[in-house]
KEZA-270570 format. One record per residue (C-alpha): residue in one letter; x, y, z. Coordinates in pm, 1 decimal, always signed. Layout:
+--------+----------+----------+----------+
: residu :       px :       py :       pz :
+--------+----------+----------+----------+
:      A :        X :        Y :        Z :
...
+--------+----------+----------+----------+
//
This chain:
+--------+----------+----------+----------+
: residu :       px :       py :       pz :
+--------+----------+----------+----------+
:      X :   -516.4 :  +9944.9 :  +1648.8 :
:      X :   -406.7 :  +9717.2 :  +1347.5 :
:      X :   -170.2 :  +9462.6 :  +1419.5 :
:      X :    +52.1 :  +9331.3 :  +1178.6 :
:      X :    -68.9 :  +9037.9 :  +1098.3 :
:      X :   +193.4 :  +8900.0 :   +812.3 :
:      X :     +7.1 :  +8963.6 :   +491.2 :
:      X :   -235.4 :  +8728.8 :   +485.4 :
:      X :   -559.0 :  +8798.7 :   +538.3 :
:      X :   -861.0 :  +8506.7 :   +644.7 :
:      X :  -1168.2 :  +8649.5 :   +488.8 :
:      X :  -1554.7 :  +8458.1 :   +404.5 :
:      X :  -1597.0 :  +8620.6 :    +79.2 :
:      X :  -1328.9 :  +8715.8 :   -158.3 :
:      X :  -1236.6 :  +9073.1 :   -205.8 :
:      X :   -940.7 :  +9311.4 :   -260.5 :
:      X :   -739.8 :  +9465.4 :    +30.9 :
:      X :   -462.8 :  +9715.9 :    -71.4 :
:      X :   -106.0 :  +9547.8 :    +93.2 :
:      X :   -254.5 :  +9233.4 :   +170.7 :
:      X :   -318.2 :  +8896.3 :    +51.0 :
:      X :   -706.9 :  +8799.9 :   +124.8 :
:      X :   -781.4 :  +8398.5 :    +95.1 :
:      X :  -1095.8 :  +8230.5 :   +212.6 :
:      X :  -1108.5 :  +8077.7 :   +579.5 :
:      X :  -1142.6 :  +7701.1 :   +478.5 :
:      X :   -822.4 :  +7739.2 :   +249.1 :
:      X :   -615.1 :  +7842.6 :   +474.3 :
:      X :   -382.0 :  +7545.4 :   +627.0 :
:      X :   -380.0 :  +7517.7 :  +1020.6 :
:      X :    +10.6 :  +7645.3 :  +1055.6 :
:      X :   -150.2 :  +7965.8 :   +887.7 :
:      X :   -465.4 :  +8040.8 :  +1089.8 :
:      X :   -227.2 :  +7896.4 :  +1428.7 :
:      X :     -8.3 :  +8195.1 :  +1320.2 :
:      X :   -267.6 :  +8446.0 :  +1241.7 :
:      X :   -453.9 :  +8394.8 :  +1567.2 :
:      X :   -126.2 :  +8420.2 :  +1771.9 :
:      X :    -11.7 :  +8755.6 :  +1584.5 :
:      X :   -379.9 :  +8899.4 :  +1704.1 :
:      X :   -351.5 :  +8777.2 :  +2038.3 :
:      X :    +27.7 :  +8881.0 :  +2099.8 :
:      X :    -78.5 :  +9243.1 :  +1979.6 :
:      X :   -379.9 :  +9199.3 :  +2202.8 :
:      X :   -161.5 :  +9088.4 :  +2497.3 :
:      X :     -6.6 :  +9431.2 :  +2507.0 :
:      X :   -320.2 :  +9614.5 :  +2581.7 :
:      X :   -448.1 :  +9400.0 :  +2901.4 :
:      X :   -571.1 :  +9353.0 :  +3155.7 :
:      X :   -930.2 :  +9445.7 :  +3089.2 :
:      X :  -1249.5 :  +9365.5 :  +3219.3 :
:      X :  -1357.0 :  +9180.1 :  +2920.7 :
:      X :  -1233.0 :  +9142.6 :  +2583.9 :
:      X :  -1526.1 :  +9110.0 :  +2278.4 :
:      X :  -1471.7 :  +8948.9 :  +1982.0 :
:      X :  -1643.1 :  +9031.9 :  +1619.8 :
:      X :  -1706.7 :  +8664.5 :  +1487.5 :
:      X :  -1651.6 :  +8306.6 :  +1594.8 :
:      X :  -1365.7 :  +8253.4 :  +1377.4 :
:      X :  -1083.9 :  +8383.4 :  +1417.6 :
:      X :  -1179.7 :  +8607.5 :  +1674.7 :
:      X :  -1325.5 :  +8329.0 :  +1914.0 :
:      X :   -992.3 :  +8174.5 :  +1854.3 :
:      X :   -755.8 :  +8497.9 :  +1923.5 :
:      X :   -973.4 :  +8601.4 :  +2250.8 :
:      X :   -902.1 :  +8250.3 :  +2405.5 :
:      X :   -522.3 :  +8299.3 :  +2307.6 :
:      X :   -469.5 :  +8636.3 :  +2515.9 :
:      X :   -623.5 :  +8445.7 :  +2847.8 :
:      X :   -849.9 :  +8703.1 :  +2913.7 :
:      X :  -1212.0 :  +8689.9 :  +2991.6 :
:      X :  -1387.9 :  +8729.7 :  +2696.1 :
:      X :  -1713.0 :  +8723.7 :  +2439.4 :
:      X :  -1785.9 :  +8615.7 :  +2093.8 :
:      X :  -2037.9 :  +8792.8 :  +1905.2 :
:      X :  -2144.0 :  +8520.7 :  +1591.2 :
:      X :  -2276.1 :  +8646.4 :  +1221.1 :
:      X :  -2372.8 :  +8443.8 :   +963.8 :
:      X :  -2102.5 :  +8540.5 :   +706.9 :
:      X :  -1855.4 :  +8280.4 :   +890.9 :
:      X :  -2165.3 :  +8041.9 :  +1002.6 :
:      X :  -2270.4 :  +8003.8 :   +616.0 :
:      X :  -1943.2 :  +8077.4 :   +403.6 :
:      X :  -1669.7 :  +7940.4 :   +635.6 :
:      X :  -1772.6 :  +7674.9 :   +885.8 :
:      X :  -2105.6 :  +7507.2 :   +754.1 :
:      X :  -1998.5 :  +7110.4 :   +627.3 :
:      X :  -1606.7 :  +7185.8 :   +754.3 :
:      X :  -1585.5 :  +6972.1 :  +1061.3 :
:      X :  -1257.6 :  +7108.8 :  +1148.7 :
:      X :  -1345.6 :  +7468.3 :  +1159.2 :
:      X :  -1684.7 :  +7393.4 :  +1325.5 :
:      X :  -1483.2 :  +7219.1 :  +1629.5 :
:      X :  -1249.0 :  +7560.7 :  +1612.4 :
:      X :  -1562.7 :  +7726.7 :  +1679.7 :
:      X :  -1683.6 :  +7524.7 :  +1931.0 :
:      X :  -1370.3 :  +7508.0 :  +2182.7 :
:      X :  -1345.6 :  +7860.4 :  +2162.4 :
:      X :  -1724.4 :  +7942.0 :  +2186.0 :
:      X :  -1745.3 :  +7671.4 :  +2486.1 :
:      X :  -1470.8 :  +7873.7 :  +2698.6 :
:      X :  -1637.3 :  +8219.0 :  +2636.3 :
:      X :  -1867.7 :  +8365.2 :  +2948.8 :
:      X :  -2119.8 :  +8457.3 :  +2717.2 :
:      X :  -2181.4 :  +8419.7 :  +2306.2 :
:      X :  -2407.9 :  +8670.1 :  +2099.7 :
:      X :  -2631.4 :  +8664.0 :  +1792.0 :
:      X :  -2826.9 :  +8926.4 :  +1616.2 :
:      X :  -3137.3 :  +8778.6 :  +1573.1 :
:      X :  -3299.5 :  +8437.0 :  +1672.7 :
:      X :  -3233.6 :  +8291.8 :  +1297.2 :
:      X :  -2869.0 :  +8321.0 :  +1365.7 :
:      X :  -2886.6 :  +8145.9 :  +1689.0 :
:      X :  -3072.8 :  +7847.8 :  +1484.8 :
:      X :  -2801.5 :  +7877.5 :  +1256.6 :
:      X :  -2518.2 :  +7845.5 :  +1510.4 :
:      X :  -2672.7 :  +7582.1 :  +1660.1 :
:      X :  -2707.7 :  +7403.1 :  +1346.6 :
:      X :  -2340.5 :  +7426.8 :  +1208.5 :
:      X :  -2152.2 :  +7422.5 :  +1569.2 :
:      X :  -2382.4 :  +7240.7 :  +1793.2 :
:      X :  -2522.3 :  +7327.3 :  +2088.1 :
:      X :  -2418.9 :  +7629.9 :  +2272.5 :
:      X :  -2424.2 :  +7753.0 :  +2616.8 :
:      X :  -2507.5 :  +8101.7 :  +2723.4 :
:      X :  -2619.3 :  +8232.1 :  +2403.0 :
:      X :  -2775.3 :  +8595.2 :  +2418.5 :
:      X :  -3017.5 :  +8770.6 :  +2125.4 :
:      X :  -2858.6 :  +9149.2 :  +2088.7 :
:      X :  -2956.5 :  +9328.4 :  +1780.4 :
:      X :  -2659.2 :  +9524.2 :  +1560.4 :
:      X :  -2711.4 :  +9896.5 :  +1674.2 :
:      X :  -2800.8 : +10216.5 :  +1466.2 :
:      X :  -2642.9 : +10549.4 :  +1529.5 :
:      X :  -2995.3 : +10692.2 :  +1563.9 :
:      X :  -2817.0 : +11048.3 :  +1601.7 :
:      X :  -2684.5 : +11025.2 :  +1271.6 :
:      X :  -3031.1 : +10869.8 :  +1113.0 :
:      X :  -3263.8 : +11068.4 :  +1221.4 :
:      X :  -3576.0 : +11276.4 :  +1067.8 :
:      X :  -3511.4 : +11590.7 :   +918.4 :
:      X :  -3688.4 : +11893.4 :   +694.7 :
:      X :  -3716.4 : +11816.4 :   +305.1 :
:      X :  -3577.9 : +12117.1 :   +227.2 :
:      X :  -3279.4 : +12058.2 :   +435.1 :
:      X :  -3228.0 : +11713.1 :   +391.8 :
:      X :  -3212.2 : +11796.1 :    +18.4 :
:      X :  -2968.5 : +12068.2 :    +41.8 :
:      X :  -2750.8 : +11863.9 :   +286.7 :
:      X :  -2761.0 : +11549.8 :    -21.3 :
:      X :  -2658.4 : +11789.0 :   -289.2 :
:      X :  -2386.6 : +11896.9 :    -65.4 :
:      X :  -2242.4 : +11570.1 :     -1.0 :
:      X :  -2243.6 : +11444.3 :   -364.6 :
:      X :  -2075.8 : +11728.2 :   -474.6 :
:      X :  -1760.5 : +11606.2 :   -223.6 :
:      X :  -1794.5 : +11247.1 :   -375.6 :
:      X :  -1511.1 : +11093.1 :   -536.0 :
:      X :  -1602.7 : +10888.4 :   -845.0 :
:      X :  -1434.4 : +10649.7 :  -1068.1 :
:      X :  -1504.4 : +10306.3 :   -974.8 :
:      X :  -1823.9 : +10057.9 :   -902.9 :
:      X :  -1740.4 : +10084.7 :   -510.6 :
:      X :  -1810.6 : +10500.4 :   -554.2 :
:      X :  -2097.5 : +10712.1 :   -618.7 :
:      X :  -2182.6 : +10759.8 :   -986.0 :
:      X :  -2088.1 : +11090.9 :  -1149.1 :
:      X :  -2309.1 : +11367.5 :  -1151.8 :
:      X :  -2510.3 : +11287.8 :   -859.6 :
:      X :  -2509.7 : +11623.2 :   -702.3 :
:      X :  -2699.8 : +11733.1 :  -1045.5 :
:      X :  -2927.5 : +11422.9 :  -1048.3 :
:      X :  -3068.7 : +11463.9 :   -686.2 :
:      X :  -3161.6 : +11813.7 :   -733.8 :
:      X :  -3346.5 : +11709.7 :  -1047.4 :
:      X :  -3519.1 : +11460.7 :   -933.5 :
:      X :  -3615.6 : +11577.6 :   -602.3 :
:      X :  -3729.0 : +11935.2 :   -805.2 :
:      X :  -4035.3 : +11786.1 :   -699.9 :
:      X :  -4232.7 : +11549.1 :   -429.9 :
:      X :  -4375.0 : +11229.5 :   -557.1 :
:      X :  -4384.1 : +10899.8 :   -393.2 :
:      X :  -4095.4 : +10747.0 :   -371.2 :
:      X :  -3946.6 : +10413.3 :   -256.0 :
:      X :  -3592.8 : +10378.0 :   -198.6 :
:      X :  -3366.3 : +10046.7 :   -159.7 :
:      X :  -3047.3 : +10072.8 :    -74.3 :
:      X :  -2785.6 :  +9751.1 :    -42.1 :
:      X :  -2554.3 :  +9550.6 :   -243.2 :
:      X :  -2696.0 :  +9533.9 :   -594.5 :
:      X :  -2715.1 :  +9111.6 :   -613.7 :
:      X :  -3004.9 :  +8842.2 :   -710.1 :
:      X :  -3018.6 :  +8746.9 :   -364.3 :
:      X :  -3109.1 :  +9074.3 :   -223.9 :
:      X :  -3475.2 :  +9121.5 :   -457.5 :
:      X :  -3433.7 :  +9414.7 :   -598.7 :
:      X :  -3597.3 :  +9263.0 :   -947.8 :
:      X :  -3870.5 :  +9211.3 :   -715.8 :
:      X :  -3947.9 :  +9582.6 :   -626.3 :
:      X :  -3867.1 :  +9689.9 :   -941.0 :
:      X :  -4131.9 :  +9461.1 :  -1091.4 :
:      X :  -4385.9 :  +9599.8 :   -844.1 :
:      X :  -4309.1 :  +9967.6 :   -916.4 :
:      X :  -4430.1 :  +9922.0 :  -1253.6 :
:      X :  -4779.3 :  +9933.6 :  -1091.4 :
:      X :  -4740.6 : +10214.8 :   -864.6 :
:      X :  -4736.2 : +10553.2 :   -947.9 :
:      X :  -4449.4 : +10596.6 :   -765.5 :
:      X :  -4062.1 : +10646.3 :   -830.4 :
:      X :  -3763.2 : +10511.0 :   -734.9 :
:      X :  -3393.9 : +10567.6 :   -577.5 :
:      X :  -3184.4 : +10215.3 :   -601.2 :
:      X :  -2839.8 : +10294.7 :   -419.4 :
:      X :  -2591.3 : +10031.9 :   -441.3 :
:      X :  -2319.4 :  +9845.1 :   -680.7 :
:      X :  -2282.9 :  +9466.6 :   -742.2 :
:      X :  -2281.7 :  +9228.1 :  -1051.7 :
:      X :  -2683.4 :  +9292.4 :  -1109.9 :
:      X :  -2661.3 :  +9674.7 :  -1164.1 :
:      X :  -2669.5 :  +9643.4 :  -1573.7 :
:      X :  -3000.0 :  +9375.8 :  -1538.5 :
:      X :  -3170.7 :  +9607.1 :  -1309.7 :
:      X :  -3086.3 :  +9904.3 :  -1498.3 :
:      X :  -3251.9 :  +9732.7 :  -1822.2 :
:      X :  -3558.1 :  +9613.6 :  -1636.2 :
:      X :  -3661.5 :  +9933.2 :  -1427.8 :
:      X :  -3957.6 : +10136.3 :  -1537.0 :
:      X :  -3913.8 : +10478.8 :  -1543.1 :
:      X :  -3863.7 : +10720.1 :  -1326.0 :
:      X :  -3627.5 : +10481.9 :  -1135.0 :
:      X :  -3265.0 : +10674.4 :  -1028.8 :
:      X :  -2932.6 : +10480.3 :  -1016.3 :
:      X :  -2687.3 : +10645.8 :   -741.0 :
:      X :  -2412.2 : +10406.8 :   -749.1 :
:      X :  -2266.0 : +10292.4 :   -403.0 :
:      X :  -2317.1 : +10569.1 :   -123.1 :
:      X :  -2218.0 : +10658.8 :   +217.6 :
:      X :  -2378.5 : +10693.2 :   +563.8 :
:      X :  -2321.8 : +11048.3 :   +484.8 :
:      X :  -2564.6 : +11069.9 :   +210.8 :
:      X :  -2782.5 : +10844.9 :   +324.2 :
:      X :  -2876.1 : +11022.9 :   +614.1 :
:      X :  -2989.1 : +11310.7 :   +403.8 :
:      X :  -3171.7 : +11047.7 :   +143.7 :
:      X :  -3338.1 : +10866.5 :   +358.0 :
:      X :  -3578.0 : +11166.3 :   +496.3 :
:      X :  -3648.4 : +11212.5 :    +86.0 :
:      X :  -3811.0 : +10863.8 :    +83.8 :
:      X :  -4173.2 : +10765.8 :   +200.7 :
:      X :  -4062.9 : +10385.7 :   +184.9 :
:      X :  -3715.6 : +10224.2 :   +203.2 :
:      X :  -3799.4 :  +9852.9 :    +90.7 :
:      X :  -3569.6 :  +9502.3 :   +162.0 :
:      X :  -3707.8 :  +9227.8 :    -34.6 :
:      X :  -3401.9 :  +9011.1 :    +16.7 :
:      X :  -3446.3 :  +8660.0 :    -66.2 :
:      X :  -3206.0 :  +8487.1 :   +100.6 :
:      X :  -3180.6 :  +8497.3 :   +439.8 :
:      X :  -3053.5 :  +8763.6 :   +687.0 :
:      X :  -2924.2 :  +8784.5 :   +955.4 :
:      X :  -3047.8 :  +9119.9 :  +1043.5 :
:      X :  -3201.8 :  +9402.8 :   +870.5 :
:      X :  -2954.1 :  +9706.3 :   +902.5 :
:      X :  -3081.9 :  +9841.7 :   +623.5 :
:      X :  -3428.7 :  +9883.6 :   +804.9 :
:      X :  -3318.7 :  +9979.8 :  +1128.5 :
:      X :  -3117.4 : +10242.8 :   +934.1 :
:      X :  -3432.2 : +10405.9 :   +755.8 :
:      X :  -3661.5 : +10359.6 :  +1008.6 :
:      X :  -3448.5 : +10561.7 :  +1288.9 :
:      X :  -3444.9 : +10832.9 :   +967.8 :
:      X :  -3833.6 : +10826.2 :  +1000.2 :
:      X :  -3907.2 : +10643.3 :   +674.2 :
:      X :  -4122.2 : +10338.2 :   +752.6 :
:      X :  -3976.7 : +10017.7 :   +634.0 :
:      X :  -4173.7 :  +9740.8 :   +455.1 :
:      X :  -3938.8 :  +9410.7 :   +433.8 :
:      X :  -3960.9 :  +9067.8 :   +329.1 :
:      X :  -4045.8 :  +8819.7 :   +620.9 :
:      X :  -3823.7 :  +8616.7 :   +696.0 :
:      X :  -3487.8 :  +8489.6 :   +852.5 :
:      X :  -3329.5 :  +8797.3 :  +1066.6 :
:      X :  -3557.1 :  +9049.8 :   +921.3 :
:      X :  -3872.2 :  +8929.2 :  +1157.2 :
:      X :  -3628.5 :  +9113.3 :  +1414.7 :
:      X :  -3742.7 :  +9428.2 :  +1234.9 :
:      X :  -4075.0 :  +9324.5 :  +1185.7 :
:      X :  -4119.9 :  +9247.0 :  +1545.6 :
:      X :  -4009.4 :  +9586.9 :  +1661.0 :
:      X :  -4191.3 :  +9770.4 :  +1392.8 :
:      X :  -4513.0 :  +9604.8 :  +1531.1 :
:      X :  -4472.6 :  +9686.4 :  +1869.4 :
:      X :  -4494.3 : +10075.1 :  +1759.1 :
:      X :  -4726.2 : +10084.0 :  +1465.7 :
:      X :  -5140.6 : +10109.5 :  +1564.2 :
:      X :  -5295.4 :  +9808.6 :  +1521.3 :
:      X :  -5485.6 :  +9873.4 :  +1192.1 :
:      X :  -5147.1 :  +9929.1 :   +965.7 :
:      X :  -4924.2 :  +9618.6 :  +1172.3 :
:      X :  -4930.8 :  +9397.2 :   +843.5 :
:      X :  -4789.9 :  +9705.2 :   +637.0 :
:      X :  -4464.6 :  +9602.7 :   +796.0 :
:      X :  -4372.4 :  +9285.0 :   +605.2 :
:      X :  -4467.2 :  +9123.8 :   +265.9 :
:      X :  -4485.4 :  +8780.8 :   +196.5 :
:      X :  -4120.5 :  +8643.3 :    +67.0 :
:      X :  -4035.8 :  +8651.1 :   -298.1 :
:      X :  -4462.4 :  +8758.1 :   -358.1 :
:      X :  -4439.8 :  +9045.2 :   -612.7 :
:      X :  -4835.8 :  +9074.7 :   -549.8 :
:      X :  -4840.2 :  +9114.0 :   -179.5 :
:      X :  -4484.3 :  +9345.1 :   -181.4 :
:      X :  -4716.2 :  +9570.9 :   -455.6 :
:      X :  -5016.0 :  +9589.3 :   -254.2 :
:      X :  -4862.3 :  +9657.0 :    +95.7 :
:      X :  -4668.1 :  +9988.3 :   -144.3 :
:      X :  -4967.0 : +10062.3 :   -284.7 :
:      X :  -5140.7 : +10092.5 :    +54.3 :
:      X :  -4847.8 : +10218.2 :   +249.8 :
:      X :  -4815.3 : +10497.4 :    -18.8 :
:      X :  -5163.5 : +10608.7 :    -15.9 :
:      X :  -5182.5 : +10639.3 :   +371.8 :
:      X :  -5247.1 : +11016.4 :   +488.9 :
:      X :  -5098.6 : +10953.7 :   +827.2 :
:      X :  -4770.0 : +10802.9 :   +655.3 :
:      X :  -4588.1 : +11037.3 :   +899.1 :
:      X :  -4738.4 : +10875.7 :  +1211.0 :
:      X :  -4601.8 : +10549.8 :  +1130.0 :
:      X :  -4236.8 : +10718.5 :  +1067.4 :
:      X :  -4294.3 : +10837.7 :  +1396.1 :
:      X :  -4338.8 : +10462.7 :  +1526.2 :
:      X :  -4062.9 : +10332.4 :  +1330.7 :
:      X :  -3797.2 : +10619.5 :  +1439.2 :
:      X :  -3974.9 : +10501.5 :  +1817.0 :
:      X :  -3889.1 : +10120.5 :  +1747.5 :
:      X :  -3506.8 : +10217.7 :  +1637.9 :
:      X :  -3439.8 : +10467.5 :  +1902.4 :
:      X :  -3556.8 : +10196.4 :  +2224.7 :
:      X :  -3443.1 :  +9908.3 :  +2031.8 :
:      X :  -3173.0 :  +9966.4 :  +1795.7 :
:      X :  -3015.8 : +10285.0 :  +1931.1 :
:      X :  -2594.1 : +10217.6 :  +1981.6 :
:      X :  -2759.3 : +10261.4 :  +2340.1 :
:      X :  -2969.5 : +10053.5 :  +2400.3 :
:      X :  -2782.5 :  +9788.9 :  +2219.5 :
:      X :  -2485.0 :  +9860.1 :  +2437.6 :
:      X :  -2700.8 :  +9772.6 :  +2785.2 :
:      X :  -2804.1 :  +9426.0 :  +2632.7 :
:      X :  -2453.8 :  +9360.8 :  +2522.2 :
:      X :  -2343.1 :  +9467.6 :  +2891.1 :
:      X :  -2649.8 :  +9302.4 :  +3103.2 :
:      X :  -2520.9 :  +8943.5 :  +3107.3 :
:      X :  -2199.7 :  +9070.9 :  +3285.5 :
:      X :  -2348.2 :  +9371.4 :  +3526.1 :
:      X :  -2645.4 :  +9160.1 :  +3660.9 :
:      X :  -2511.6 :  +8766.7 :  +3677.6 :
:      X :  -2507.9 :  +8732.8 :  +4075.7 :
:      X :  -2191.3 :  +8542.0 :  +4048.0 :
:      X :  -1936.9 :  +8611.9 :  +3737.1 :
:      X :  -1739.0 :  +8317.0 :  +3610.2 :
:      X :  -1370.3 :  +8400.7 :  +3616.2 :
:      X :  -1113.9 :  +8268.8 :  +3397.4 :
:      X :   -814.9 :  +8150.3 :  +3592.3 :
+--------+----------+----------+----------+
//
C-alpha cells in the first residue's frame, strides 16, 4: 500500500520523485515530520492488529511504528545514521525514543551497530541480520544460456536517460561475449566513493577484460581512464544481471567508503561468481561468510587491502589464474544460499520473537 502522505517526501539524499516534493530529513520543520509520521501511522492503523509491525529505518519509520501502538521493530541503515541524524541532536533523540520502545532493533552488519551506537547512543536489544538475496533469482547457470537470456533482456530495455541501460546493449553483449576471456565485472553506482578508478587501474595489468554496469557523476572519468577492452552497460536491472553475472569469473567492490553491507557481493556470489571486495566496514560481513566456505589455501583471495591498487591486482591476478575457479563459485553460491538466502535471513529476523521465553507486550 502507499498512503497519501501530502506531497512531501523526507528523503537522506536528494533525488527526483514524479508527484512529489522530496526534501532532506534535517530540513524538514517538526510540524512537517509530526504530520508525515501521523499520515503513515493513520494509514497503518487501518490494517491492524498484527503480530508485529517492522519498520525499514529509524527515522521516520521508528517514529510511525510507535504512532500506530502496535508492537513493533526497527530495522537501522546507515543512509539515515550518516546523512540524517549524525551531529543533529534533535533527530538523534527522535531516534532514540522510538528505538528505546521497540522489542527488538536490527542492523546489517556489526559496523552499523558501531555506527548506531555512535550517533544515537546506546541501544538495547540490538540484533546482527544480514540484507537477504533472492538466491533463486541469482543463481549459476550455462554460458550459453546465460548469454542468450542477456541478449534477450537488453533487447526489451528502454533507453533514453542515465538511470537506463545504454543503447545497443543487446548488440554489445553478443560481441563481446563472442568469446571467453577473463573477465571482471563491477556493478554499482558509478561514484568516487565506490573505487571503481581503483579496479580500473589494476586491469591495466591483467590480461583480463571488463563489464562496469552502473550510472553516476564519474561515468565520463572512468570512461576516459579505462584500458581497453573495458564495456560500459549503463544502469541495469536484476533482470540482466542475473544472466551477467554467470558471464563473469570475478565481480569486484573496491568501495572506499564504508558500507554497510555488501549486496553487491552477496548478489554475485549466490550467481556463482566469487567475489573479491575491499575489507572493510560492512563488507567483512561478506568476507566472513566467504571464508567459512572457501578451502583454506585460497581464504585471503576474498578481500584486498582498502584503497591498495597492488594487493586488489595481485589477489585478480591470482584469482584469475586459478584452475579450480569453479570450486570456489561453488563455496560462494554455498555462503549466500545458508547465509544470505531471503530464507535464512527471514529466521534471524523472526528468532528474537519465536524463541524469547517471555515476549514483552505493549499495553
Amino acid at each position: 500500500m502507499r498512503p497519501e502522505i501530502g506531497g512531501l517526501l523526507p528523503v537522506f539524499v536528494l533525488d527526483r520523485y514524479e508527484g512529489l516534493e522530496a526534501r532532506r530529513l534535517p530540513d524538514l520543520t517538526q510540524a512537517e515530520r509530526e504530520r508525515y509520521v501521523e499520515l503513515n501511522a493513520d494509514a497503518l492503523r487501518r490494517h491492524l492488529p498484527a503480530d508485529l509491525v517492522f519498520a525499514n529505518h529509524v527515522l521516520l519509520g521508528g517514529p510511525v511504528a510507535a504512532a500506530t501502538g502496535a508492537r513493533y521493530a526497527v530495522k537501522a541503515h546507515g543512509s539515515e545514521l550518516e546523512y540524517a541524524i549524525r551531529g543533529n541532536e534533535e533527530l538523534a533523540a527522535l531516534a532514540r525514543e522510538s528505538l528505546a520502545r521497540a522489542e527488538a532493533v536490527f542492523v546489517g552488519s556489526e559496523h552499523i551497530r558501531e555506527v548506531l551506537e555512535e550517533v544515537v547512543g546506546h541501544v538495547d536489544r540490538v540484533h546482527e541480520v544480514p540484507p537477504g538475496v533472492d538466491v533463486d533469482e541469482f543463481r549459476p547457470e550455462p554460458r550459453d544460456q546465460a548469454l542468450a537470456a542477456l541478449v534477450e533482456e537488453a533487447r526489451r530495455d528502454d533507453t533514453g536517460d542515465e538511470r537506463l541501460p545504454d543503447e545497443g546493449n543487446a548488440e554489445r553483449f553478443a560481441a563481446f561475449f563472442e568469446t571467453d576471456e577473463p573477465t571482471v565485472i563491477y556493478f554499482g553506482k558509478l561514484l568516487y566513493n565506490k573505487g571503481v578508478h581503483l579496479l580500473l587501474e589494476a586491469l591495466r595489468d591483467l590480461d583480463a577484460r571488463a563489464v562496469i554496469v552502473g550510472f553516476g557523476d564519474y561515468r565520463a572519468e572512468l570512461e576516459a581512464a579505462a584500458p581497453q577492452r573495458t564495456l560500459f552497460t549503463g544502469a541495469l536491472e536484476h533482470r540482466h544481471l542475473a544472466h551477467l553475472l554467470p558471464l563473469a569469473d570475478v565481480a569486484v567492490v573496491p568501495s572506499i567508503f564504508p558500507e554497510a553491507f555488501g549486496m553487491v557481493a552477496a548478489e554475485a556470489a549466490a550467481a556463482g561468481c566469487p567475489p573479491l571486495v575491499a575489507r572493510h566496514s560492512g563488507l567483512q560481513e561478506i568476507v566472513d561468510g566467504l571464508e567459512a566456505e572457501y578451502p583454506p589455501e585460497h581464504r585471503d583471495l576474498t578481500s584486498f587491502a582498502s584503497g591498495d591498487v597492488a594487493d586488489l591486482t595481485q589477489k585478480l591476478r591470482r584469482l584469475l589464474e586459478l584452475d579450480d575457479r569453479v570450486r570456489l563459485g561453488e563455496a560462494a553460491r554455498k555462503a549466500a544460499v545458508e547465509r544470505w538466502s531471503w530464507r535464512s535471513v527471514a529466521e534471524r529476523l523472526l528468532q528474537p520473537f519465536t524463541e524469547a521465553p517471555t515476549r514483552r507486550r505493549r499495553p
